[in-house]
C-alpha positions as CSV (number, residue, x, y, z in Angstrom):
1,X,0.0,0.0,0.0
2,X,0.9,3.3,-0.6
3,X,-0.4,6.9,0.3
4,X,-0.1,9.8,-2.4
5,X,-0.7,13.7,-1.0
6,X,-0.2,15.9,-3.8
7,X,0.1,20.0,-3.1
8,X,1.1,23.3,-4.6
9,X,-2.3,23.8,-6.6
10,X,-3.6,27.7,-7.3
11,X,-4.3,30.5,-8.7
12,X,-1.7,31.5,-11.1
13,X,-2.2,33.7,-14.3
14,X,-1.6,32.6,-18.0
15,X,1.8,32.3,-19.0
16,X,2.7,31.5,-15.1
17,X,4.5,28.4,-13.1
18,X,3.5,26.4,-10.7
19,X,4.7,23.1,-9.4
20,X,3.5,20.6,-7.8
21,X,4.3,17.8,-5.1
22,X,3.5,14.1,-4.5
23,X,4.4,13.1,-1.4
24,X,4.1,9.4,-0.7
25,X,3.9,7.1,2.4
26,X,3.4,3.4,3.3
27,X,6.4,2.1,0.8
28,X,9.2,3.7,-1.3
29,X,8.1,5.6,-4.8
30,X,10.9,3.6,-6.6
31,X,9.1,0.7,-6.5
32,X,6.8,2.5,-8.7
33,X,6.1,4.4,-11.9
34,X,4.6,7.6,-11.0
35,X,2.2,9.6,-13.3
36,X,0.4,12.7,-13.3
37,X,-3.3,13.0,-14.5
38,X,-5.8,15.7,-14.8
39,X,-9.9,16.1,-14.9
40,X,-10.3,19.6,-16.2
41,X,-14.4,21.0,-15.7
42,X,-17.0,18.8,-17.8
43,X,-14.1,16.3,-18.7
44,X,-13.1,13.2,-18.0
45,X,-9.7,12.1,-16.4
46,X,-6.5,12.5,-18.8
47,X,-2.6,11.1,-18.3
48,X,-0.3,14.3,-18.3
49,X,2.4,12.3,-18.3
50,X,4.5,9.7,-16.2
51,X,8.4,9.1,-14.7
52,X,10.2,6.1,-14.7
53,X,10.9,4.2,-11.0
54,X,14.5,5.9,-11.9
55,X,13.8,9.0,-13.1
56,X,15.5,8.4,-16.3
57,X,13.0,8.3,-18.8
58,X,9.5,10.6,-18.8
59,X,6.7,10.8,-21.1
60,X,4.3,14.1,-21.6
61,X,1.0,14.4,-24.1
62,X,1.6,16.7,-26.8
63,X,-0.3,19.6,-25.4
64,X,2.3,19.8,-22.1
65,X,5.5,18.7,-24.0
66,X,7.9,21.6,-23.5
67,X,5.9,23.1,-20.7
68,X,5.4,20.2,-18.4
69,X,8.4,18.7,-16.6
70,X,8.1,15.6,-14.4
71,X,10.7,14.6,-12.1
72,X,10.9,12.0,-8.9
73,X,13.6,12.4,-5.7
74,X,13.2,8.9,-4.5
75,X,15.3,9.6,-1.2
76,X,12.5,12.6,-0.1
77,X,10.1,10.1,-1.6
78,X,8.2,12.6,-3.8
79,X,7.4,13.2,-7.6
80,X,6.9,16.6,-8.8
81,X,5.2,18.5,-11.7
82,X,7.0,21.4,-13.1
83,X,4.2,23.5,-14.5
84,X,5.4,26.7,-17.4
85,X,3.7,28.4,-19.6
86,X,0.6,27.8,-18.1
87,X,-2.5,28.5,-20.3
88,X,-6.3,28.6,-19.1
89,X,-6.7,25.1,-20.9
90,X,-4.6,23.5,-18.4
91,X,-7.1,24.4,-15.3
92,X,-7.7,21.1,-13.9
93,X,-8.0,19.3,-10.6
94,X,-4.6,17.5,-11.0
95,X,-3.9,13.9,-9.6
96,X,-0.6,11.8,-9.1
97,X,-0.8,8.0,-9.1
98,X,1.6,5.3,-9.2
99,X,1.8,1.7,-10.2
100,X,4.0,-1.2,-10.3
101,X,3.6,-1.6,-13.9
102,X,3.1,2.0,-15.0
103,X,-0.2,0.5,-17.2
104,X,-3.4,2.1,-17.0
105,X,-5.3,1.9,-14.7
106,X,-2.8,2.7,-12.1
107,X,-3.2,1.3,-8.4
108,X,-3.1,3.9,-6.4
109,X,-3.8,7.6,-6.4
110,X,-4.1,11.0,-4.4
111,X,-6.5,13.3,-3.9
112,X,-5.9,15.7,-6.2
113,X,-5.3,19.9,-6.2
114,X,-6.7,22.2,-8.1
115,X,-4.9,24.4,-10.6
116,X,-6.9,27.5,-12.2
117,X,-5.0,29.5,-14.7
118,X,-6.7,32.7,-15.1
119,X,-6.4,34.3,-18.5
């Protein structure tokens, strides 16, 4: 079992940064891939993108490549979301999660925070 926390949601305005925190608790984040998903108003869930259990390989969707930036400290046992560029599109309550296998759907998952990007 593990626990996910994230935090660092806001208000920040278009063309802003924010990151975000996962902190995790129960058993150590390297035993798992960690990913990042978001449920913006009126949609459904979407995968932002995910880390490797090493931190050495990441994936983004195409609408947060080059913005996004997704990166793991095993030791602190947290994963973080590096948010530029931020654009009103990107308003979401955002979630982390992790799994063993990194393969929807993933096992476990936090409660989310809320991002608003005012424009």
């Amino acid at each position: 079992q593990v626990q996910l926390v994230e935090s660092g949601g806001g208000l920040v305005q278009a063309g802003g940064s924010l990151t975000l925190s996962c902190a995790a608790s129960g058993r150590p984040t390297s035993n798992y891939v960690m990913g990042w998903f978001r449920r913006a108003p009126g949609r459904e869930r979407e995968f932002v993108g995910l880390i490797s259990r090493n931190g050495e390989t990441t994936h983004y969707i195409d609408s947060v490549k080059g913005r996004f930036s997704i990166s793991r400290d095993n030791a602190k046992n947290t994963v973080y979301l590096q948010m530029n560029s931020l654009k009103s599109e990107d308003t979401a309550v955002y979630y982390c999660a992790a799994d063993e296998s990194g393969s929807l759907p993933y096992h476990y998952w936090g409660q989310g925070t809320q991002v608003t990007v005012s424009s």
